[in-house]
N, C-alpha and C positions, 0 to 999 in steps of 0.2 A: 696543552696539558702538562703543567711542570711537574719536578717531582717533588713530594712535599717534603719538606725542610724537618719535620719534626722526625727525629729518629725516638724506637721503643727504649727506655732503660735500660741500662748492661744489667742491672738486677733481674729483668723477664727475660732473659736470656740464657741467666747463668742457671744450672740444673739446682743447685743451693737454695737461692732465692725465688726459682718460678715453682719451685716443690713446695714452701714456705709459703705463697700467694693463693697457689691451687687448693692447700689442706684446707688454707682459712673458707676457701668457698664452696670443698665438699669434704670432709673429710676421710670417707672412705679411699681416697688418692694414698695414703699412707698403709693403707692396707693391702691395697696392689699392690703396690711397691715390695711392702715387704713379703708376699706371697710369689711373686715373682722370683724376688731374691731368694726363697728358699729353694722355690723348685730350681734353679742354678746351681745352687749348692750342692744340692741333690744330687744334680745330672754331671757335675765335678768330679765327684765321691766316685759316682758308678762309672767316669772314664778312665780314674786311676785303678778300680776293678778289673777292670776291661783290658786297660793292660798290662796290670800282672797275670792276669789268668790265660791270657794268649801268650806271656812269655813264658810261662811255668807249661802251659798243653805243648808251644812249640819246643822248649828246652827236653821236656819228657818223651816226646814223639821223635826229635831227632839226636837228640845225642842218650839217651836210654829207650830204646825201642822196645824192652821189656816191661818197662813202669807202666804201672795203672795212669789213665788220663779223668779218669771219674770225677773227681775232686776239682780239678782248674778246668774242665767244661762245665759242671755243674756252677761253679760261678760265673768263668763267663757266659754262660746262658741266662742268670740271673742278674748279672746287671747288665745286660744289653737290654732285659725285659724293663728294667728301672729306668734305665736310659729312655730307653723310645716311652715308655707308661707316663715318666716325668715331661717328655717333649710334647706327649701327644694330645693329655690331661692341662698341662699351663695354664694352653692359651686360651682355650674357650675358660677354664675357672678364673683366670686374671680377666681377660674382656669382660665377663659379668664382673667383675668385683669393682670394673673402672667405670661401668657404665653409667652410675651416678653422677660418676661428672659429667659426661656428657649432657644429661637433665638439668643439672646446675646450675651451667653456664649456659643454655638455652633459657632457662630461667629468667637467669638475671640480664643475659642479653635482653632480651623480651622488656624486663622492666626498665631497662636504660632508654630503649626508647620510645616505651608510653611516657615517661620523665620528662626525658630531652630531645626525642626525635631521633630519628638516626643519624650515626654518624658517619659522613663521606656520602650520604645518599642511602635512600630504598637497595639500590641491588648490591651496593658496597655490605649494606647492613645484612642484607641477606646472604649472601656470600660468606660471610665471616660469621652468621650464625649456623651456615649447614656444614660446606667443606671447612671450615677452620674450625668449628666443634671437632668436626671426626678426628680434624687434625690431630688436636691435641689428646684426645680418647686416644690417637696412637702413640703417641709422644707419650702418652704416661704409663699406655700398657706393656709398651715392648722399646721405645727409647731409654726412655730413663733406668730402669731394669737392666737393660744392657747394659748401659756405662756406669754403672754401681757393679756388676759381673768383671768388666772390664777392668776395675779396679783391685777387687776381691779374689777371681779364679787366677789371673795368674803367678798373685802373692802365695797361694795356697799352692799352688801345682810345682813354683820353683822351692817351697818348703820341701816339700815330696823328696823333690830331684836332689837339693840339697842332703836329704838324711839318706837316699840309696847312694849317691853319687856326687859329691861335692863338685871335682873336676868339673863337669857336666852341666852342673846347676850356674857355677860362674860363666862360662863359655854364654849360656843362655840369658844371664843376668847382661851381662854387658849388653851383647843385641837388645834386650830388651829395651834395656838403660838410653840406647838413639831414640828410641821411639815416642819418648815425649818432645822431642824437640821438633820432630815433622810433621806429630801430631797437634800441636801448638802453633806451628806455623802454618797448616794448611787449615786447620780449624779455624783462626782469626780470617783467612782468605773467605772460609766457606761462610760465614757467619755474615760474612757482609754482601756478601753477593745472594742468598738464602732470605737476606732483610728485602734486597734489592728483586726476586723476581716475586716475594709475596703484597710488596706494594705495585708493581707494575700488574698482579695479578687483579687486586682492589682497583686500579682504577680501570682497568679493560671492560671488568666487572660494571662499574658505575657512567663507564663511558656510553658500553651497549648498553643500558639500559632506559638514557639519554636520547641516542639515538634512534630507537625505537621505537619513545614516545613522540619525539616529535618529528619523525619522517615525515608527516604531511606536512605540517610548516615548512619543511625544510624544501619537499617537492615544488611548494606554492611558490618558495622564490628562486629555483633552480638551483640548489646549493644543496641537494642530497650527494651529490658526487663527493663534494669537496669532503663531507662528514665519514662518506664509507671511507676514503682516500686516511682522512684521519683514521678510524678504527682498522683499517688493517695495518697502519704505523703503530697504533700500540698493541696489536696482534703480533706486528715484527718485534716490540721492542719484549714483549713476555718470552716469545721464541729464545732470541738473543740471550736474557738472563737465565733463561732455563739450562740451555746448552755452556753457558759459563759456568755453571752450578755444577752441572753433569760433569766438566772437564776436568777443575778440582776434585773431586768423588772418584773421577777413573784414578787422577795422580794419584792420592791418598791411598787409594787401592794397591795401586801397582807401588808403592814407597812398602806397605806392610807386607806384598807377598816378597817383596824380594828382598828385605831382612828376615822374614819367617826361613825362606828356603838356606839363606847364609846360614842360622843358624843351625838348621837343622842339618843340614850338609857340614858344619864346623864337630857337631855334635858327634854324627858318623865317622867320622874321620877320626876322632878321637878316641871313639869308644872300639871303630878296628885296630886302629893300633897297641892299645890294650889288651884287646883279647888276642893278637898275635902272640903279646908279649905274656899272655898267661895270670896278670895282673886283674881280672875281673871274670866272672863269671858269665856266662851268656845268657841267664835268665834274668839276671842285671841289665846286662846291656840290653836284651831285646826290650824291656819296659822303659829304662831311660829311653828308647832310642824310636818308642811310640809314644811316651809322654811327649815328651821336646817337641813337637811341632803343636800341640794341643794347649801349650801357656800361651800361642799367638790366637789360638781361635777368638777367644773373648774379644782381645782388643779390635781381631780384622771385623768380629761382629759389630762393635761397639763404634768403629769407624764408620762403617755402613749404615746402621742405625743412624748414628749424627746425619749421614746428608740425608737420608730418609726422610730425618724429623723434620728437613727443614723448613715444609709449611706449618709444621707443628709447635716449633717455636717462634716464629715470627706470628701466626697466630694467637699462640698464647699474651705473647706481650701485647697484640691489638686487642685481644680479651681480655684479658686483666687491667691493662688499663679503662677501657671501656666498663666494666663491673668493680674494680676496683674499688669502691668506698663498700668496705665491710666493717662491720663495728669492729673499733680496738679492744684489748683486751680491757675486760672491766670497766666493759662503754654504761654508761649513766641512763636509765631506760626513759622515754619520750614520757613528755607530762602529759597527765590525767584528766587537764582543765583547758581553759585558756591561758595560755605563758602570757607573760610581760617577757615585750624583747626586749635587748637592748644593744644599740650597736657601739662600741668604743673603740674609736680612730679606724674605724675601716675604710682601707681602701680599695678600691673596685678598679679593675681590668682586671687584663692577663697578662704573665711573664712575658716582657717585652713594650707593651701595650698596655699601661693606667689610664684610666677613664681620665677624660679633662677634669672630672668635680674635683675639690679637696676630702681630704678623708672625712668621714661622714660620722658624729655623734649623735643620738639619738636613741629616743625610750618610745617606746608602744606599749601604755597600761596596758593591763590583763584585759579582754574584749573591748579595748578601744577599736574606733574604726579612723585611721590616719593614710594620710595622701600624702606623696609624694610627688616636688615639683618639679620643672624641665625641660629644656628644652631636647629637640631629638638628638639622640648619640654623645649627651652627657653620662648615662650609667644606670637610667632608672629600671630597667630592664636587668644587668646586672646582679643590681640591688636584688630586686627580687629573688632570683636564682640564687644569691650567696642567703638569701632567709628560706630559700627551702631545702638550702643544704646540697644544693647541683654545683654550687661554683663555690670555690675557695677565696677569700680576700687576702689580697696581697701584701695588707698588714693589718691589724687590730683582729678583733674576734667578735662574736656576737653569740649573746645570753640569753638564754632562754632560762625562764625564771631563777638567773642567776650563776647558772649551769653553761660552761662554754658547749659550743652549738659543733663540735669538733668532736667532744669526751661522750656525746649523745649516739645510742642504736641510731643509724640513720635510718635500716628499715622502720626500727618506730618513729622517727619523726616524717617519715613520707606518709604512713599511713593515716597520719595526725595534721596531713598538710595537703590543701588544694591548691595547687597555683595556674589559672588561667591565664596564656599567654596573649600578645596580641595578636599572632594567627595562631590559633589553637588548629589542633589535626584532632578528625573524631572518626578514628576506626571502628565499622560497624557496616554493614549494608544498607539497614534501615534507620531512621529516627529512633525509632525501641533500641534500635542493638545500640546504638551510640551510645543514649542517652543511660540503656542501663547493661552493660555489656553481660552481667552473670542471671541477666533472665528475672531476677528477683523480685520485680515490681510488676504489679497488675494494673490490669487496663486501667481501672480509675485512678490507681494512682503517676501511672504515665501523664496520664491528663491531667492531672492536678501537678505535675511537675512542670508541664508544659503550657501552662495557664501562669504559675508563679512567674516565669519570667517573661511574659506576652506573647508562646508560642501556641497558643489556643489555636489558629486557624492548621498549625499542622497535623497532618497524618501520622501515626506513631510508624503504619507500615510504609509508609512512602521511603522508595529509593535514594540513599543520597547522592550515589555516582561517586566515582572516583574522588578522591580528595573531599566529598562533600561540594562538587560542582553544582549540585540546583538547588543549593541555597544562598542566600547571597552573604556578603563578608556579614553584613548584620547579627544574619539569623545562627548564620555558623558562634557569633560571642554570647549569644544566649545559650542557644543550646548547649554548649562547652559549659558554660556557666552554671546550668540546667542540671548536669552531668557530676558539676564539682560537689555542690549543695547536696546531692540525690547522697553524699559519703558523711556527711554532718562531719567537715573536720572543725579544729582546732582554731587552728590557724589559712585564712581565707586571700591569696595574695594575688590580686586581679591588676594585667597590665591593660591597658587601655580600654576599661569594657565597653566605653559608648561611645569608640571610636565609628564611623559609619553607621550611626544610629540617628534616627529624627529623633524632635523634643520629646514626644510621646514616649517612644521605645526607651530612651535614655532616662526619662524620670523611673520609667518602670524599674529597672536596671537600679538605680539608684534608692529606691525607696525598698527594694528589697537588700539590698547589700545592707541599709542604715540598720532592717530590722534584725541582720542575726546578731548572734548570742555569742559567738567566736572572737579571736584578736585577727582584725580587717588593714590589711596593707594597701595600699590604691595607686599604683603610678600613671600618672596621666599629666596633660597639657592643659587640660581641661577643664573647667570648673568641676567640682565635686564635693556632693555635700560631708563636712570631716572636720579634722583637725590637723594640718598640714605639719606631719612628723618631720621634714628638713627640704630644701632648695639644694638641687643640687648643680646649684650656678655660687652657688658658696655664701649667701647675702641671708642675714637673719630671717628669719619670717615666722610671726605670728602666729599665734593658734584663732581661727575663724570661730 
């Protein structure tokens, strides 16, 4: 099991950029945030109450034992009631305000892989859509919010300290002043190590769930030892990251309390010798000398917070990247009809990895039906996915009637786009549920779906089993096919569909693709009735 090479963005990382990601795909994320941020603000306001009104009660109770105390209890009893009313009130009103995202990105997880299948595996994908949802539900309710406090309460508390107490407010400023530098350095420590036990947790995740399913093969040839032997090495190796995670977090911890107590011990010390010398008043000093440790609270939170978050941001960048195509700003909305594409100089792979073909020009009239040629593991698959808008081309672009196929809502060009792959996956229990998952189609017209493409002898309720196991490869590209058509898209983009098909099944297949009404893509090896849109072995070729 290596570990995979591809690291997240430093932009899904950074609280700037993964704030920026998030809004695009719920926006109510900006409203937490800033509801957060105020109730902090808040609770700021009523600790600097809190301690003037405890240094004005204790200055009056001991050094004028006559004075009325009415006045500075009556406030501290009012913002201690702000205090806890703002701590106690937050969270449940921030957790509702964030929980949209969590919908969001279950959402769109969801759609990425009826698209594309999942990614790293079933229990990978499930994984990162239950615990790395919450993940980030926390990361946005109580992380982020933090280190925005962390930045804000203690600018505003060394204001305070500065207009009672200058001396006092420097003393504090300087400590303060270390604290980006260990916080910077043990941050870059935590962030990679935080990366490091969130992917060891993703494959343990997809490991077990491997091992699992195929314990009996594995018993059949005495090699389930060897597989446990495996999964509790990557049991050890999640342990391992986790407890390096944790060690940074205790440092980091113990680095902030033991500048907090410097300062605040530098603070005392300053402000006794002062009031020895008659130089300050003691209801000054007793409020400097309970603010001064309350400018660290923020950042010791905000530290804590960060290793907290840390399945929350390594999540989020596997979420975000995974959901990540959202319309740009002033995206171009999906056509109305059939498009004419058109691809110019695209080329096909991925970063690192270009398809053998040459870059591919080519036009598809508006409801033409065109094939694509090839041998296996030249691109034609590719091709496909970069026309429905799943894969990016490594250079050129492709037009949809005219219109780059990048500037276009991709939710509106998916809903406008069927692409059958050549093992399609058909989530559902039954024939019915595959074939029409929101229920919407009545008995006759199941059967007359399943007639269209020669599956008349099947059962609509018949089970399909796991993966669609008792059907065979055949029946499984009809019925996909069945499923595509049941959406009357636009644009109809079938990889191999008569691949394990007799002549029979295959003409069927075929004489119903010729008859629809939409623009038809065909990648295949295979004869097929068309007009052959490009070779992608690079050699001219004719229209048939």
């Amino acid at each position: 099991m290596p570990r995979p090479a591809r690291r997240a963005p430093t932009s899904a990382t950074d609280p700037g950029g993964l704030l920026a990601r998030l809004d695009r795909v719920a926006p109510a994320v900006r409203t937490a945030l800033a509801a957060s941020v105020a109730a902090g603000v808040v609770a700021v306001g009523a600790t600097v109450a809190q301690a003037v009104a405890l240094a004005r009660l204790l200055t009056d109770a001991l050094a004028r034992p006559g004075a009325g105390v009415g006045g500075a209890a009556a406030l501290l009893v009012g913002a201690t009631l702000v205090r806890a009313l703002g701590a106690g009130l937050a969270e449940p009103a921030i957790g509702r305000l964030a929980a949209p995202l969590r919908r969001a990105l279950r959402h769109r997880a969801l759609e990425g892989v009826l698209d594309a299948g999942p990614a790293g595996g079933p229990d990978a994908t499930v994984q990162l859509a239950t615990r790395g949802v919450e993940a980030v539900e926390e990361y946005v309710a109580r992380a982020l919010p933090t280190l925005v406090l962390g930045g804000l309460a203690p600018l505003a508390l060394l204001g305070w300290l500065a207009w009672r107490d200058p001396l006092s407010a420097v003393v504090v400023a300087v400590t303060v002043g270390l604290l980006p530098v260990f916080m910077v350095l043990l941050g870059l420590a935590a962030r990679e190590e935080m990366t490091r036990r969130f992917e060891d947790q993703q494959r343990l995740a997809g490991y077990f769930g491997d091992v699992v399913r195929g314990m009996a093969v594995l018993r059949a040839h005495n090699r389930s030892r060897d597989a446990l032997d495996a999964l509790e090495s990557a049991g050890e190796a999640l342990t391992a990251s986790t407890m390096r995670t944790l060690r940074v977090a205790f440092l980091s911890g113990l680095a902030l309390e033991l500048l907090s107590s410097l300062a605040t011990a530098l603070v005392a010390l300053v402000l006794g010798l002062r009031l020895l010398g008659g130089s300050l008043s003691l209801a000054v000093a007793l409020a400097v000398l309970l603010v001064a440790p309350e400018v660290f609270v923020p950042l010791r939170r905000a530290a804590a917070q960060y290793h907290a978050s840390a399945d929350g941001l390594a999540a989020a960048a596997a979420l975000l990247e995974r959901v990540g195509a959202t319309a740009p700003p002033g995206a171009a909305p999906a056509p109305g009809s059939a498009p004419r594409l058109a691809l110019e100089g695209v080329r096909l792979g991925r970063p690192g990895r270009p398809a053998p073909s040459a870059p591919v020009a080519a036009v598809v009239p508006s409801g033409a039906l065109c094939v694509v040629r090839g041998p296996s593991g030249v691109g034609k698959t590719t091709l496909l996915r970069t026309l429905a808008g799943l894969s990016a081309p490594l250079a050129g672009r492709v037009l949809v009637d005219g219109v780059d196929l990048a500037a276009i809502d991709p939710e509106g060009w998916r809903d406008r786009v069927a692409w059958v792959p050549q093992d399609p996956r058909l989530p559902g229990r039954t024939v019915a549920e595959a074939l029409d998952p929101g229920g919407t189609l009545g008995p006759g017209d199941l059967a007359a779906a399943l007639e269209r493409v020669g599956l008349s002898h099947l059962d609509p309720g018949r089970p399909l089993g796991e993966g669609a196991a008792t059907l065979s490869a055949g029946e499984r590209r009809r019925l996909a096919l069945a499923r595509a058509l049941a959406r009357d898209p636009l644009v109809l983009l079938l990889d191999e569909p008569t691949a394990h098909l007799d002549a029979r099944s295959a003409r069927v297949v075929e004489e119903v693709v010729a008859a629809l009404p939409g623009t038809r893509v065909v990648a295949t090896h295979r004869p097929f009735p068309g007009d052959v849109l490009v070779s992608l072995e690079g050699e001219a070729v004719g229209a048939r």
